[in-house]
DOGU-153294 format. One record per residue (C-alpha): residue number from 1; residue in three letters; x, y, z. Coordinates in steps of 0.05 Angstrom, whole numbers. Each point is the difference from the previous one (the first is absolute). Example, Ala and Ser with C-alpha at 12.3 -4.5 7.8 and 13.67 -1.06 7.14 Angstrom:
# DOGU-153294
NODE   n res      u      v      w
NODE   1 Ala    246    -90    156
NODE   2 Ser     27     69    -13
# end
This chain:
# DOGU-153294
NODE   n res      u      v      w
NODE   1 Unk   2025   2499   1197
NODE   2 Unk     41    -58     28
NODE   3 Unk     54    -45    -35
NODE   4 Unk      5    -77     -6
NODE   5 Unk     57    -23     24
NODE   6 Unk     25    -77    -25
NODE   7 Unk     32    -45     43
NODE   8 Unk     71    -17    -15
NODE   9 Unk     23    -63     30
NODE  10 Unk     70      0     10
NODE  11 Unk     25    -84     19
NODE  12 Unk     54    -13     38
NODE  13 Unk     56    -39    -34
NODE  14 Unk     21    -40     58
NODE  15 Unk    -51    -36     52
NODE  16 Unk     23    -10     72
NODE  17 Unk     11    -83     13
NODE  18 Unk    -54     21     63
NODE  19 Unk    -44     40    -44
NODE  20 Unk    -10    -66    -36
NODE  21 Unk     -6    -44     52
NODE  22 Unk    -53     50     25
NODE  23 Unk    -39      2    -63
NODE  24 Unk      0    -87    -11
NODE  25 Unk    -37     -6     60
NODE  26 Unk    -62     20    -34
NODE  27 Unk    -67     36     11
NODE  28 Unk    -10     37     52
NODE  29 Unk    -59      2     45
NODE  30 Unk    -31     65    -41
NODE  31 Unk     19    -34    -65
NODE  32 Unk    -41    -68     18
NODE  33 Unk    -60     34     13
NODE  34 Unk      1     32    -67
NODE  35 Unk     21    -78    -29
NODE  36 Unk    -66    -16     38
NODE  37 Unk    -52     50    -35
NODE  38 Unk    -30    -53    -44
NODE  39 Unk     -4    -43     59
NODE  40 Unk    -28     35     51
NODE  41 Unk    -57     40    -60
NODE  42 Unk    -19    -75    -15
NODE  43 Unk    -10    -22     70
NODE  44 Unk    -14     58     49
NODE  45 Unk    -54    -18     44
NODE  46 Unk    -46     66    -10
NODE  47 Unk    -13    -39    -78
NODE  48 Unk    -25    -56     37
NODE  49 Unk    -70     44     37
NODE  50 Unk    -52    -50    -33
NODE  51 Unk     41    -60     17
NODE  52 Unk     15      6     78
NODE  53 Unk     30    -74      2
NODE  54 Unk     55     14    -50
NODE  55 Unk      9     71     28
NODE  56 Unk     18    -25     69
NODE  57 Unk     46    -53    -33
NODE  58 Unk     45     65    -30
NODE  59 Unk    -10     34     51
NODE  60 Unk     38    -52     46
NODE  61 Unk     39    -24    -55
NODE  62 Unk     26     76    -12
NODE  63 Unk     20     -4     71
NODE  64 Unk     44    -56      8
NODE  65 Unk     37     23    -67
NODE  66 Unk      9     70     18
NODE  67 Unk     36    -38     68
NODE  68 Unk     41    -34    -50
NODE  69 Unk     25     54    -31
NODE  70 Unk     10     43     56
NODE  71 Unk     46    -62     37
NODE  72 Unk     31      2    -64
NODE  73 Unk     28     68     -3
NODE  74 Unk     21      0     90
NODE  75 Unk     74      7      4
NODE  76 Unk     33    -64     19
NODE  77 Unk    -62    -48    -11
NODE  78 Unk     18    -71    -25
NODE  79 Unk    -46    -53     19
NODE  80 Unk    -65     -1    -48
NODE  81 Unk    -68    -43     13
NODE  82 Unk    -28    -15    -64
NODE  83 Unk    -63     27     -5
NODE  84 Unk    -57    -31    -42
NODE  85 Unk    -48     51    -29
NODE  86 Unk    -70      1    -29
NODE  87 Unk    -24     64    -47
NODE  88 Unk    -68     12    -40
NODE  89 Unk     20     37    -59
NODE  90 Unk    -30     30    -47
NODE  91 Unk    -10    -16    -63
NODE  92 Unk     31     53    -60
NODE  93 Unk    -23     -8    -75
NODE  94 Unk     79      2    -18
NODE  95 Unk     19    -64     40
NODE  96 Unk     17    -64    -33
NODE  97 Unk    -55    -37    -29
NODE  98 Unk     55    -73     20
NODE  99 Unk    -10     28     75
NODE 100 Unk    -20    -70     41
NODE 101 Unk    -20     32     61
NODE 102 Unk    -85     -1      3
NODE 103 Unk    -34     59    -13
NODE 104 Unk    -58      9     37
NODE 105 Unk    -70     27    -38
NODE 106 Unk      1     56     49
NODE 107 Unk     64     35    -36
NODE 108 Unk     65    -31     44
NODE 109 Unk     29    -62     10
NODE 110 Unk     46    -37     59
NODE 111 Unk     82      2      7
NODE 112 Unk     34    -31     50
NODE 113 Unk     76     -1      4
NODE 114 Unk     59     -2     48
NODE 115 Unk     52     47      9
NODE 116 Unk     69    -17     34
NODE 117 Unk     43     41    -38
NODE 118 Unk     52     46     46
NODE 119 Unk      4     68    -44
NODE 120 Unk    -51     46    -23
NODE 121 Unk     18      0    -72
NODE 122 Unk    -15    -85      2
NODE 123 Unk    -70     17     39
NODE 124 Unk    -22     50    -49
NODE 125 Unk      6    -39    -56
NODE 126 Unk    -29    -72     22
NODE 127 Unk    -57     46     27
NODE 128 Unk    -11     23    -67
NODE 129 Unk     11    -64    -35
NODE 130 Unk    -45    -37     53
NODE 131 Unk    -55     52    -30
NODE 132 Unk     15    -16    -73
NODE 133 Unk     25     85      3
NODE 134 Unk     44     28    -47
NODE 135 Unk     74     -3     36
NODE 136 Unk     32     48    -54
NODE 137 Unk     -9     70     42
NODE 138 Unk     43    -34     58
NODE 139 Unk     74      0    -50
NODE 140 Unk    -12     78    -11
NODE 141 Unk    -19     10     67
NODE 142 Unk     67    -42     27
NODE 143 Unk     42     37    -47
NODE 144 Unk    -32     79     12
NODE 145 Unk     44      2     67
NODE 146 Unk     68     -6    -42
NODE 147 Unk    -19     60    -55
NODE 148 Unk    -14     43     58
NODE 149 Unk     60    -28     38
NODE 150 Unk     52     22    -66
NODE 151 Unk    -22     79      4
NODE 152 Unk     58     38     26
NODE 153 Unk     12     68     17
NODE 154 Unk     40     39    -29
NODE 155 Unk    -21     65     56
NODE 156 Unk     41     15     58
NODE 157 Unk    -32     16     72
NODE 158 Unk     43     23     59
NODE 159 Unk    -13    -50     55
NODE 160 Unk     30    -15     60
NODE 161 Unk     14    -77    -25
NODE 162 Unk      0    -23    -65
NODE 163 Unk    -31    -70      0
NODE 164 Unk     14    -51    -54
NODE 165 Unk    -67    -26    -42
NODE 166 Unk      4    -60     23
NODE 167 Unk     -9     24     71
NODE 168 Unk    -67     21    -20
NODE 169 Unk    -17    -59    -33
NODE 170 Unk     14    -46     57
NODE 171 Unk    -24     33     49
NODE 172 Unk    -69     24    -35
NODE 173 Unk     17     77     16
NODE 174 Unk    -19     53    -47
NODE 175 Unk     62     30    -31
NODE 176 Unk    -19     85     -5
NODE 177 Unk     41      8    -63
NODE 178 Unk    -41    -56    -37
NODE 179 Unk    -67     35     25
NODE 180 Unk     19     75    -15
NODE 181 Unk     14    -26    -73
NODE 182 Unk    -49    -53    -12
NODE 183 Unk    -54     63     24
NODE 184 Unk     46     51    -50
NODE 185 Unk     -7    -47    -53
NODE 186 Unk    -80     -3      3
NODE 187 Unk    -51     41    -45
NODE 188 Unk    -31     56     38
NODE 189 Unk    -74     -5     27
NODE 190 Unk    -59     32     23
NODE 191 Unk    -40    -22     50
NODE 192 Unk    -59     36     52
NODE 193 Unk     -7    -13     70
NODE 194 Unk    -71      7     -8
NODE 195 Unk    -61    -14    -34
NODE 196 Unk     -6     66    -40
NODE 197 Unk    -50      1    -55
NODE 198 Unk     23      9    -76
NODE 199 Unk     -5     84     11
NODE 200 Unk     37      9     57
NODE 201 Unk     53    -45    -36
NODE 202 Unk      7     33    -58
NODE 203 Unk     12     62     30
NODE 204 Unk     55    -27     43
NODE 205 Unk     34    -28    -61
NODE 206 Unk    -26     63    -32
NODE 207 Unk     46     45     47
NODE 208 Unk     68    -49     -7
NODE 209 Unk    -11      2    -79
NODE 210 Unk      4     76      9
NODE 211 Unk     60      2     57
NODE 212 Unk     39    -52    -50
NODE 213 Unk     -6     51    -58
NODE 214 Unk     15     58     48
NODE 215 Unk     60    -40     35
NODE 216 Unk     17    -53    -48
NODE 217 Unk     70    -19     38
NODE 218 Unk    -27    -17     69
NODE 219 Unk    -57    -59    -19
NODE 220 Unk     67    -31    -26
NODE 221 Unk     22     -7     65
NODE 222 Unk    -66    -56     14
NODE 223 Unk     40    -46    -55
NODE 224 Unk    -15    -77     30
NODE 225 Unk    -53     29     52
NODE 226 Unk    -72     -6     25
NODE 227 Unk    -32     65      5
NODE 228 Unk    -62      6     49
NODE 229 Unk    -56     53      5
NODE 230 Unk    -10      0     65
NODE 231 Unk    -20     49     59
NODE 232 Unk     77     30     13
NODE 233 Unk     64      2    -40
NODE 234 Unk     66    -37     12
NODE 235 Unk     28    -57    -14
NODE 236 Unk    -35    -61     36
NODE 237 Unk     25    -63     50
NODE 238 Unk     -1    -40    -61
NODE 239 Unk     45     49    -56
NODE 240 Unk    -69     24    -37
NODE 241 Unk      0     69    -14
NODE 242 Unk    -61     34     36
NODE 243 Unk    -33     63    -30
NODE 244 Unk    -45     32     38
NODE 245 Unk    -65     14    -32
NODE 246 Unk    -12     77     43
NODE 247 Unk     70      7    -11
NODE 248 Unk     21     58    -63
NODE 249 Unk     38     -3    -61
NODE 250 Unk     66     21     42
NODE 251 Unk      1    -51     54
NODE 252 Unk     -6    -54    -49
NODE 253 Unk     69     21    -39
NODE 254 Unk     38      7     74
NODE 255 Unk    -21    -72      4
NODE 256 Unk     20    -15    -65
NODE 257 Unk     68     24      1
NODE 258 Unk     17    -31     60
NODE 259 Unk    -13    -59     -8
NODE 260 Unk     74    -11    -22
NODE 261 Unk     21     13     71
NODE 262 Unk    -43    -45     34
NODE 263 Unk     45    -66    -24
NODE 264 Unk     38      7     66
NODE 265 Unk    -60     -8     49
NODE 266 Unk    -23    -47    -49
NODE 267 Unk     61    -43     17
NODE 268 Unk     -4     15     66
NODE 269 Unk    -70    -26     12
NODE 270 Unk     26    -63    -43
NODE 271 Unk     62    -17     50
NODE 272 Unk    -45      8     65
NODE 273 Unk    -54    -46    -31
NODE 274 Unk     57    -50     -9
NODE 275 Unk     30     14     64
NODE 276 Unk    -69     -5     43
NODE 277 Unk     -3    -70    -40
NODE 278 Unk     66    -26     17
NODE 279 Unk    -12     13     74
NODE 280 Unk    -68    -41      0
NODE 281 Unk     18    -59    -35
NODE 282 Unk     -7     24    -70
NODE 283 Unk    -72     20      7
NODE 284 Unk    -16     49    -61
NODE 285 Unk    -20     72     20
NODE 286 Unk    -46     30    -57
NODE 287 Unk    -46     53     -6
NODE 288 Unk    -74    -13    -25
NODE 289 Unk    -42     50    -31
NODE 290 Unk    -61    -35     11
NODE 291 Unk      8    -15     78
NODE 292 Unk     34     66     26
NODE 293 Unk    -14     77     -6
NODE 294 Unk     46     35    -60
NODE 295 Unk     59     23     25
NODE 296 Unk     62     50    -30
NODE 297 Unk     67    -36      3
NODE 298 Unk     24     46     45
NODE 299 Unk    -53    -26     50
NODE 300 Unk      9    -74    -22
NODE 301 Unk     78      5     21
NODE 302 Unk    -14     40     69
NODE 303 Unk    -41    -72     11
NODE 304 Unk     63    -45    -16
NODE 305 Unk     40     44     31
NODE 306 Unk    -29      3     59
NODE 307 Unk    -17    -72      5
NODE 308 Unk     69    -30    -21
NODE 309 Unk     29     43     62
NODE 310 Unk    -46    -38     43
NODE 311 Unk     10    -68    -24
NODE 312 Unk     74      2    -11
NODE 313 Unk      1     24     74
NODE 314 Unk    -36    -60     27
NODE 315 Unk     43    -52    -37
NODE 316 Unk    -59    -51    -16
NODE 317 Unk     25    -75    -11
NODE 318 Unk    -33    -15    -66
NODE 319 Unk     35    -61    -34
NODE 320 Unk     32     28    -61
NODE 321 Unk    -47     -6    -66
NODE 322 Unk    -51    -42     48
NODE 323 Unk    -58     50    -26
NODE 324 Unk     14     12    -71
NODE 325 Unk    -68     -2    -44
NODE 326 Unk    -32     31     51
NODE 327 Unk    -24     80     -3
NODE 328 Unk    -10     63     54
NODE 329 Unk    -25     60     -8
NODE 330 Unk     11     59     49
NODE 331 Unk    -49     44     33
NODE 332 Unk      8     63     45
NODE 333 Unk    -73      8     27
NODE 334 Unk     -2    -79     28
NODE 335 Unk     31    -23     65
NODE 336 Unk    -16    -78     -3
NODE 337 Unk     27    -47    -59
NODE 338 Unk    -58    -30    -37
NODE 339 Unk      1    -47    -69
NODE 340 Unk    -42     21    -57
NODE 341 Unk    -40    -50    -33
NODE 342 Unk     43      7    -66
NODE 343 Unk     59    -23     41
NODE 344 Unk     40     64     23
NODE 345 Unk     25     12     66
NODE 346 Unk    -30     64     20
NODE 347 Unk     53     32     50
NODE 348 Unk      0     62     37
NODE 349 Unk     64     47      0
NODE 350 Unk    -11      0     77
NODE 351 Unk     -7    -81     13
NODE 352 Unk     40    -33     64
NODE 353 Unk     59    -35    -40
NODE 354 Unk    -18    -68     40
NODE 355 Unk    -83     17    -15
NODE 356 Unk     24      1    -72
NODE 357 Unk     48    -62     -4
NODE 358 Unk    -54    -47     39
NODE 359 Unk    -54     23    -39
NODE 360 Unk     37    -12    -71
NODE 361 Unk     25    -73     25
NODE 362 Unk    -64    -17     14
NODE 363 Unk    -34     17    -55
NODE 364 Unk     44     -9    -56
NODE 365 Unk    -29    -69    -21
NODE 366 Unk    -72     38     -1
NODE 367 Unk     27     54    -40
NODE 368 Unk     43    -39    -53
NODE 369 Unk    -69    -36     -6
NODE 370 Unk    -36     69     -8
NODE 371 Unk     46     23    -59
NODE 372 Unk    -12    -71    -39
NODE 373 Unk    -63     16     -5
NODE 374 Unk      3     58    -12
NODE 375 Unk     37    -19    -59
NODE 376 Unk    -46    -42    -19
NODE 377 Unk    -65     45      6
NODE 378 Unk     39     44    -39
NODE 379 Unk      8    -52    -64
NODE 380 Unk    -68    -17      3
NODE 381 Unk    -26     71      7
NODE 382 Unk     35     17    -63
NODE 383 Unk    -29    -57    -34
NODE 384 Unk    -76     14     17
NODE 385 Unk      2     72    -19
NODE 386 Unk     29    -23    -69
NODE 387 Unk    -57    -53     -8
NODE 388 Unk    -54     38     23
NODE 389 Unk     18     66    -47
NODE 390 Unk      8    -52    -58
NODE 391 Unk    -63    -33     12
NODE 392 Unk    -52     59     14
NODE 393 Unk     48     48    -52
NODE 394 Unk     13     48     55
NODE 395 Unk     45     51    -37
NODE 396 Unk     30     14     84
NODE 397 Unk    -11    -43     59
NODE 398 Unk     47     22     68
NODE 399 Unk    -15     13     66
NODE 400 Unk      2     61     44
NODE 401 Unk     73    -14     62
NODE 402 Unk    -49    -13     57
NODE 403 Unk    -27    -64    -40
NODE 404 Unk     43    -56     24
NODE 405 Unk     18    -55    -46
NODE 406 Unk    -40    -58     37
NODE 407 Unk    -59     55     -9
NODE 408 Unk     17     10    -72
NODE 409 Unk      9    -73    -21
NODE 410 Unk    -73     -8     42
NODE 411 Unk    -25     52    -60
NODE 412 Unk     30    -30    -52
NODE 413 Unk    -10    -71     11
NODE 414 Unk    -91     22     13
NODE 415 Unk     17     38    -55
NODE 416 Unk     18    -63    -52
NODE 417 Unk    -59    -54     33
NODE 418 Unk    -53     56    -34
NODE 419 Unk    -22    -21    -71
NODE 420 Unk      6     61    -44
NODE 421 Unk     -5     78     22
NODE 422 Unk      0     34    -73
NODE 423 Unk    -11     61     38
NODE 424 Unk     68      0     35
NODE 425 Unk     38      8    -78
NODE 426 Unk     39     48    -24
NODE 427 Unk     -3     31     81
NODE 428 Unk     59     20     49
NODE 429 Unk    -28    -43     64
NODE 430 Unk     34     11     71
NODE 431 Unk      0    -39     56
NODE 432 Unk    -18     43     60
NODE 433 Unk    -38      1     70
NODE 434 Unk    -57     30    -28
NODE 435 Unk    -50     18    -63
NODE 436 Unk     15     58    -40
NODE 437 Unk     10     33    -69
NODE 438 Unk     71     38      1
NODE 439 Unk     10     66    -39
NODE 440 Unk     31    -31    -56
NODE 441 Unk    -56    -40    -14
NODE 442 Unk     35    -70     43
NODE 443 Unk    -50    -48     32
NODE 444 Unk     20    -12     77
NODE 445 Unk    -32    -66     35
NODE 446 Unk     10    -24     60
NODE 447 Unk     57    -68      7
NODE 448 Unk    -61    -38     44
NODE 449 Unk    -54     24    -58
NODE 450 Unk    -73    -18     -8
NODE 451 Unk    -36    -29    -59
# end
């Protein structure tokens, strides 16, 4: 029904003497927290429940490093303290049997070093060789910013300026021609909004099998897309195609043959995110699925739109780039700025300009805080869902979106102190609010479950 598309990677032969000088200064803030995964699965706190000494001792421990890192990546900072840390980590059957640290009969053993290194890419790795951790993930993850970095493209947009690359890479912008085809060049997808049982899905993809033979030209047009089934048809904030599960055979090929013409808005909505960005210090504006209702695109650019009027009028004096790593999301139906315990800057369309600036100033060190640990929960939730399938042979283990991942690593880590549950093999298990069986046969307990 759809087509596989490959991904041709087309490398510049000439680099830019800044886009090089850009790419030497290392990882960035994203890519050390991915360096970290070992680290922080080997030493996160919520390992430690039997052992509250040691668990306190990472949890503080955690602390002062995550401060490290984030000093590390402020614009302009040059004086380090060199900060002496103490970790409890646990042991793994694949580390070195020459390790001298003690191991403790309980399962982990004591490391205590001392970083005073002054870039990210010099932290990550004495972290990991502190630990006795593999280092050899960190040289592919320093070098995955430059094979990204050598795509060019070859498309034309009409634009009122045409900025060089290496304005984008220097200032951290997105560039709208590198999005449009980095999305054209993806597979196609299929996704649900909801939790539909196996019947209801099946006749959903039941109905596009038949519209593809009846229409074969316009799925075409979904080439490097998402497709939803969702409650209404469009495209969505985000790019995904949305097909409306009421909606008939006819509706869905009018959305399917224009998608072609909705590049333009899609560029549009690009340029104001980047311009709403520029005027508050570099602050990204994104759109989350998971926090905020689903909206069309053309409703997700009245938002900018509206929005970028009313801060470009009020001329705030955000230092240029003084916010960058930091993320907002806009809402119509709030009137006071609030942050979101992942991080993001929830921000009404309607907020007083100097509301908005005094808030965000204020709690920009609280929300750069937020997002590293959000990073982190997000590393470690990965890794629990992976050990607990392996170890109780789930054949699915997920969660249902209104299970946070602090709720979901709670699960998972009650979920590997039990002994053996032969019962649990072979099942799908989900991580919900409540008991139940689903249609489909899927087991549904609650994230705070009872034995």
């Amino acid at each position: 029904m759809f087509y596989h598309w490959c991904t041709v990677r087309r490398l510049c032969p000439k680099k830019p003497l800044l886009q090089l000088v850009i790419q030497a200064r290392g990882l960035s803030g994203a890519d050390a927290i991915n360096a970290l995964r070992p680290f922080y699965f080997a030493v996160h706190p919520d390992f430690f429940g039997q052992h509250p000494r040691e668990r306190e001792i990472n949890e503080n421990s955690l602390k002062r490093l995550n401060g490290y890192l984030e000093n590390l990546q402020k614009p302009g900072s040059r004086s380090f303290k060199p900060t002496e840390l103490t970790f409890y980590v646990r042991e793994r059957e694949q580390n070195s049997s020459n390790v001298q640290e003690p191991f403790a009969a309980s399962g982990f053993r004591a490391v205590r070093f001392t970083l005073h290194t002054r870039d990210l890419l010099s932290t990550v790795l004495d972290i990991l060789k502190s630990c006795s951790l593999s280092t050899e993930h960190v040289q592919s993850l320093n070098g995955g910013g430059e094979s990204q970095s050598n795509q060019k493209t070859e498309r034309t947009f009409h634009r009122p300026i045409k900025w060089d690359k290496t304005y984008y890479s220097f200032t951290g912008f997105k560039d709208p021609e590198e999005e449009l085809e980095q999305a054209q060049r993806m597979e196609t997808t299929l996704r649900w909004q909801r939790s539909w049982g196996i019947a209801h899905r099946c006749s959903q993809l039941h109905s596009l099998s038949r519209l593809a033979q009846q229409s074969p030209e316009a799925p075409r047009n979904a080439k490097g897309r998402t497709v939803i089934f969702t409650d209404r048809s469009g495209m969505s904030a985000t790019g995904h195609v949305m097909l409306g599960t009421m909606d008939v055979h006819h509706h869905w090929t009018k959305i399917f043959e224009r998608l072609p013409s909705y590049s333009t808005l899609q560029r549009k909505v690009l340029l104001l995110e980047d311009n709403i960005s520029h005027l508050l210090g570099g602050i990204q504006v994104t759109y989350v699925e998971e926090l905020q209702p689903m909206l069309t695109l053309e409703e997700y650019y009245s938002i900018l739109d509206s929005f970028y009027n009313r801060v470009r009028n009020s001329r705030l004096p955000f230092h240029p780039r003084s916010l960058r790593g930091l993320q907002m999301i806009l809402e119509s139906d709030r009137y006071a700025p609030s942050l979101h315990e992942l991080g993001h800057f929830i921000v009404p369309t309607v907020c007083d300009p100097a509301t908005l600036q005094w808030f965000i100033l204020t709690k920009a060190q609280q929300a750069r805080e937020k997002l590293l640990r959000k990073e982190e929960l997000a590393l470690l939730e990965t890794e629990l869902i992976k050990a607990s399938a392996e170890k109780f042979c789930l054949q699915r283990l997920y969660k249902e979106l209104s299970v946070s991942s602090m709720q979901m690593i709670h699960a998972c880590s009650r979920l590997l102190e039990e002994e053996a549950l032969p019962y649990l093999q072979g099942m799908h298990l989900c991580i919900s609010h409540f008991y139940s069986v689903l249609q489909d046969g899927d087991l549904c307990i609650p994230w705070n479950w009872k034995n």
